[in-house]
Phi, psi and omega in degrees: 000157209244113166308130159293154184251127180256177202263100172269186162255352174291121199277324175303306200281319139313349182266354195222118176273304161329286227289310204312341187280304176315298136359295189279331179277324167306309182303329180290333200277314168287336154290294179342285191301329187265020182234156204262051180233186173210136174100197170247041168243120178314091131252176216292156171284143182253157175267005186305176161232158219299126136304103216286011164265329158269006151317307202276322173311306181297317172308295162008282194277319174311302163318311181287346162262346172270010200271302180270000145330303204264346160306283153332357131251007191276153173264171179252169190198123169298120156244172192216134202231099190261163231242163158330293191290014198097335185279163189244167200194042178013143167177147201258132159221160203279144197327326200252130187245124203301146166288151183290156175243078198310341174265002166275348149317267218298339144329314193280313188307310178318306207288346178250003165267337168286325202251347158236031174052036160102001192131313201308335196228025169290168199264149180290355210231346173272323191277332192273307162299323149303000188258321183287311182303280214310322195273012176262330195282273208331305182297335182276344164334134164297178147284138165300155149242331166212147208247328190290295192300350193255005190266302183357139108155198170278125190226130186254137196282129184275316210186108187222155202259015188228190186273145215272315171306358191263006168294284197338137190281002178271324163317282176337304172268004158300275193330309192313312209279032185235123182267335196227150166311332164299320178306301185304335177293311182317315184288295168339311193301306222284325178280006160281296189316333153346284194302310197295307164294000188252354208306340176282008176248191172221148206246156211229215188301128177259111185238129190244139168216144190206129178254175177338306200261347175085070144235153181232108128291146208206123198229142180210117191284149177176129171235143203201136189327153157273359217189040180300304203250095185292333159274020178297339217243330184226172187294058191216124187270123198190084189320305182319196192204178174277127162331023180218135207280192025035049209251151170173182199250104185280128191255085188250125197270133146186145151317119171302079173276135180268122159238029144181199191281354168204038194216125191254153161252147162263129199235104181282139202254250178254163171257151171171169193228158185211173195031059175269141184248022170290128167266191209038295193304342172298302203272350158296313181296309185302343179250041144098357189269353187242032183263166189265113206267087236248322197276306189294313157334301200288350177272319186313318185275343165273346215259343201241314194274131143344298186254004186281142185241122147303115181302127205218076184277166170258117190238151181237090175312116203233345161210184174152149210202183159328309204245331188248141166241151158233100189278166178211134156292195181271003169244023162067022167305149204242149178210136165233106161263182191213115210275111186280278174231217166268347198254150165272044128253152205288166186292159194241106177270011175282029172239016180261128196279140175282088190226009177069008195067008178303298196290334176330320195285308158332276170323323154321274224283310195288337176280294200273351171239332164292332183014067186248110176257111169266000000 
C-alpha cells in the first residue's frame, strides 16, 4: 500500500512531498507499535501473545524512525535551477548529489541552443547556465585519447556563448596575434562591431570538416537582401525590398597539429568564399585568384617585422562523444558542434546558380500562381 501525502506548513516538507509523506507514515507506524492495534484502524485488543511476524513488524517500524531521524539530520543545500527563458527557481536538495547524467545535460544545452538561434540571442542568465552544463558534462567526461582521430568527418556549430564567426581558424588566429589583455580586449571589441555592421545578414549553417591528415576546413554560410530598400531606386512608397539575396560561402583552411591529446595548434592556410550566386563576379571568385593566401602574408611579415610571430592559436577539445563535440578557445569561448555525417570532404558549391536568386524565385511564383508548364 501507497503511504498518503499529507500537507504541512514547513516550507522544506513542501518542496519535498515524499519525505513529508514518509514522516507522517513513520509516526502513525509508531503509534501503532506502542498500542495494542494494528494497521491504521481501530481495533479490539488481541489476546494473542506478539507472534514473531508481529515482531518483524516493530523491527519494521523501528527502522523506519531511525530513518527519519537520520533524514532530519542530514544536511540540506539551495540550488537553483534556472529555466530556458532564464528566471531561476529555488528548490532543496539533498547533501548526497545524485550522478550526473550526461544525456540529460545535453539535452538542456540543445534545448537552449534551439530556442536561442544557436547562442546569437541568448540571455547572459542563458549563456551562464550552458557554461556551467558544459562545465558539469566535462568533469564527468572520459579521457580523450586523441582529440584529431575522434574529430574526422562533418561537424555543424550547434551553440556558442560568442559571435558564431569566431569558430574560423581565420578569427582564431587574428586573436592569437593579440600579446597583452588590452589587445584581446581591444579585438573582442572590434568582433562585436563586426557583427553589428553585418547585422543585415543572415548567418546560415557554420560547418567544420576535418580529415585525416589533420586539416580544418570551416564553411561559414551567410545571406543578405539583395535589394533591401526598393523605394530608393523606383517611385514606389513600398519599405520591403525584392525577394532575392545575396549567398556564398566563407571558406578557411588550416592545418591541425595535435600537441597533446586533446589540444590542436592551427596553421592558417587560405580564405576564399565560394557558391556566390552575384553573377560575372561568380566566375572571378571561383577561379582561385582571389583568394586570400594567409601563409604567404605571414612569410612577408616575418621576413620584414622584428616582432612579428606567426599565429598558430590553440583550440581544446573538452567532450566529445558519437554525436557532440565540445571545443574551447584561449579565452575559454565555448563551440558546440553536432557531428553531421563521416565524411571529410568539403561541401561542393558548383551547382549554385548566379542568378541572385531570380530564378528560385521565379519557379516559386510559377508553382504557386501561374502554374505555366512546358
Amino acid at each position: 500500500n501507497q503511504f498518503p501525502v499529507f500537507s504541512h506548513n514547513s516550507t522544506q516538507e513542501q518542496s519535498c512531498p515524499t519525505m513529508a509523506s514518509f514522516k507522517v507514515a513513520a509516526s502513525l507506524l509508531a503509534i501503532s507499535a506502542l498500542s495494542t492495534t494494528h494497521g491504521f484502524t481501530s481495533q479490539a485488543p488481541s489476546t494473542r501473545p506478539v507472534s514473531r511476524l508481529h515482531a518483524t513488524d516493530e523491527a519494521f517500524q523501528r527502522s523506519l524512525l531511525e530513518a527519519q531521524f537520520a533524514n532530519d539530520a542530514a544536511p540540506t543545500t539551495t540550488t537553483t535551477a534556472t529555466a530556458v527563458n532564464g528566471d531561476k527557481e529555488p528548490h532543496v536538495a539533498s547533501a548526497a548529489s545524485a550522478p550526473i547524467d550526461n544525456t540529460s545535460i545535453l539535452n538542456s544545452i540543445l534545448r537552449i541552443a534551439a530556442s536561442t538561434n544557436r547562442g546569437q540571442h541568448a540571455k547572459p542568465s542563458q549563456k551562464d547556465q550552458v557554461s556551467q552544463l558544459i562545465t558539469d558534462l566535462e568533469s564527468n567526461a572520459p579521457k580523450i585519447e586523441s582529440a584529431l582521430e575522434s574529430s574526422t568527418g562533418t561537424w555543424e556549430l550547434l551553440f556558442s556563448n560568442t559571435q558564431l564567426f569566431r569558430s574560423s581558424p581565420f578569427f582564431l588566429a587574428g586573436r592569437s596575434t593579440c600579446k597583452t589583455p588590452e589587445q584581446a580586449q581591444q579585438y573582442n571589441w572590434f568582433c562585436e562591431m563586426h557583427r553589428g555592421a553585418l547585422a543585415i545578414s543572415t548567418i546560415g549553417v557554420v560547418r567544420q570538416i576535418i580529415t585525416n591528415e589533420g586539416q580544418l576546413v570551416n564553411e561559414f554560410e551567410v545571406k543578405v537582401g539583395a535589394v533591401p530598400f526598393l523605394s530608393d531606386f523606383l517611385p514606389l512608397k513600398y519599405s520591403g525590398g525584392l525577394p532575392f539575396t545575396i549567398d556564398g560561402s566563407i571558406v578557411s583552411t588550416a592545418d591541425a597539429t595535435p600537441i597533446s591529446s586533446n589540444e590542436w595548434e592551427l596553421f592558417m592556410d587560405t580564405v576564399e568564399i565560394k557558391g556566390s550566386n552575384i553573377p560575372f563576379l561568380r566566375s572571378v571568385l571561383d577561379s582561385g585568384n582571389v583568394q586570400l593566401k594567409s601563409r604567404g602574408l605571414s612569410q612577408v611579415l616575418e621576413e620584414n617585422v622584428d616582432s612579428y610571430e606567426v599565429p598558430k592559436p590553440v583550440l581544446r577539445t573538452t567532450f566529445i562523444d558519437e554525436g557532440m563535440r565540445i571545443v574551447r578557445d584561449e579565452d575559454d569561448n565555448i563551440f558546440v558542434y553536432g557531428r553531421v555525417s563521416e565524411s571529410e570532404e568539403a561541401t561542393d558549391y558548383s551547382g549554385v546558380l548566379a542568378d541572385l536568386g531570380v530564378a528560385s524565385s521565379l519557379e516559386g511564383f510559377n508553382d504557386a500562381i501561374t502554374k505555366v508548364y512546358l
